[in-house]
C-alpha positions as CSV (number, residue, x, y, z in Angstrom):
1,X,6.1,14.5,2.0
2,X,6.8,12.7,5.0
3,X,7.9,9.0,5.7
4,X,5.7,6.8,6.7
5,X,6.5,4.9,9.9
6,X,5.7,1.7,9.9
7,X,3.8,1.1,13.4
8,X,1.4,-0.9,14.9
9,X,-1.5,2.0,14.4
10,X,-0.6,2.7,10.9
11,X,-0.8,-1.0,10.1
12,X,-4.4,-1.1,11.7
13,X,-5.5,2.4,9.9
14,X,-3.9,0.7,6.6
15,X,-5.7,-2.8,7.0
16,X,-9.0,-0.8,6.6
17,X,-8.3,0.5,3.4
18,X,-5.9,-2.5,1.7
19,X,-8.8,-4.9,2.9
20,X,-11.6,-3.8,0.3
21,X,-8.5,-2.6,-1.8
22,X,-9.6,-3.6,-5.4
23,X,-6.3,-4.5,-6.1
24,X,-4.9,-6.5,-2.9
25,X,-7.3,-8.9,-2.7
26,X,-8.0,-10.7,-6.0
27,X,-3.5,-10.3,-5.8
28,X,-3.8,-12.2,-2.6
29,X,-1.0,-9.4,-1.5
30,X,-1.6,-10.1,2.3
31,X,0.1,-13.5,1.1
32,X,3.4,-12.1,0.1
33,X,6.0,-10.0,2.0
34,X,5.1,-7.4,3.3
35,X,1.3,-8.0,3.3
36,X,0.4,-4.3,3.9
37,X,1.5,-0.8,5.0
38,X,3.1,-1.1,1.5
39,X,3.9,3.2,2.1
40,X,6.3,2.1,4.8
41,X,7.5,-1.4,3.7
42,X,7.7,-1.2,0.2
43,X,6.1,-2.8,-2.9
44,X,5.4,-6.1,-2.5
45,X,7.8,-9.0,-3.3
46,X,5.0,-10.4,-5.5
47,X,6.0,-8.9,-9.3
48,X,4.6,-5.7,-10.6
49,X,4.4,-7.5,-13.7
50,X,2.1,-10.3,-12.2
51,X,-0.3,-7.8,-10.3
52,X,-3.5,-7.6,-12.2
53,X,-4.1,-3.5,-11.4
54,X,-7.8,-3.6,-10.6
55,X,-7.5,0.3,-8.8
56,X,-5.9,1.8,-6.0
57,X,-7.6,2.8,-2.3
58,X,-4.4,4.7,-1.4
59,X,-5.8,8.2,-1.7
60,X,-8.4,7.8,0.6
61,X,-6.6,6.1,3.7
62,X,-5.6,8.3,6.9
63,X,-2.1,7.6,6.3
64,X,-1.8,8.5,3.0
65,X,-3.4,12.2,4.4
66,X,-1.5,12.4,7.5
67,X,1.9,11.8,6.2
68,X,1.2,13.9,3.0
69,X,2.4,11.4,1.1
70,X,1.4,11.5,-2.9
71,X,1.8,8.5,-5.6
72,X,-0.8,5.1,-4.7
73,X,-0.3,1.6,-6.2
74,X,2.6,1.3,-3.1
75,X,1.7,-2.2,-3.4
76,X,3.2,-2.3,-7.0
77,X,5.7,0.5,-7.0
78,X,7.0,0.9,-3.2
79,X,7.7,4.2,-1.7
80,X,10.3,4.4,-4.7
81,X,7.8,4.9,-7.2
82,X,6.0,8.0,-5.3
83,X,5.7,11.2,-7.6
């Protein structure tokens, strides 16, 4: 598993899948800090607790396959809660 940089492309490869993101968008998570790339940033400073969990488009974005990187919900959990 690699880490995810947190660049200019990645944030445009990311914006594709966080945008229809069941999850991010009823959350309003491009509102709160970080707003995206959530694999490189972290979890968002919105609660985890206050996120209604709707699903997770993680698994299916370019980063998440180029960087290997296993987990989803980074939007909840951060890069700390990968498995």
């Amino acid at each position: 598993m690699s880490k995810v940089p947190d660049t200019p492309e990645n944030l445009e490869i990311c914006k594709r899948f966080c945008g229809p993101c069941p999850t991010f968008k009823p959350n309003e998570l491009n509102k709160i800090p970080p707003n995206a790339l959530f694999c490189a940033r972290g979890a968002s400073e919105k609660p985890a607790e206050e996120i209604e969990d709707k699903g997770c488009s993680c698994f299916g974005c370019e980063v998440f396959q180029k960087y290997k990187i296993s987990g989803g919900w980074f939007c909840m959990h951060g890069v700390e809660g990968r498995k």
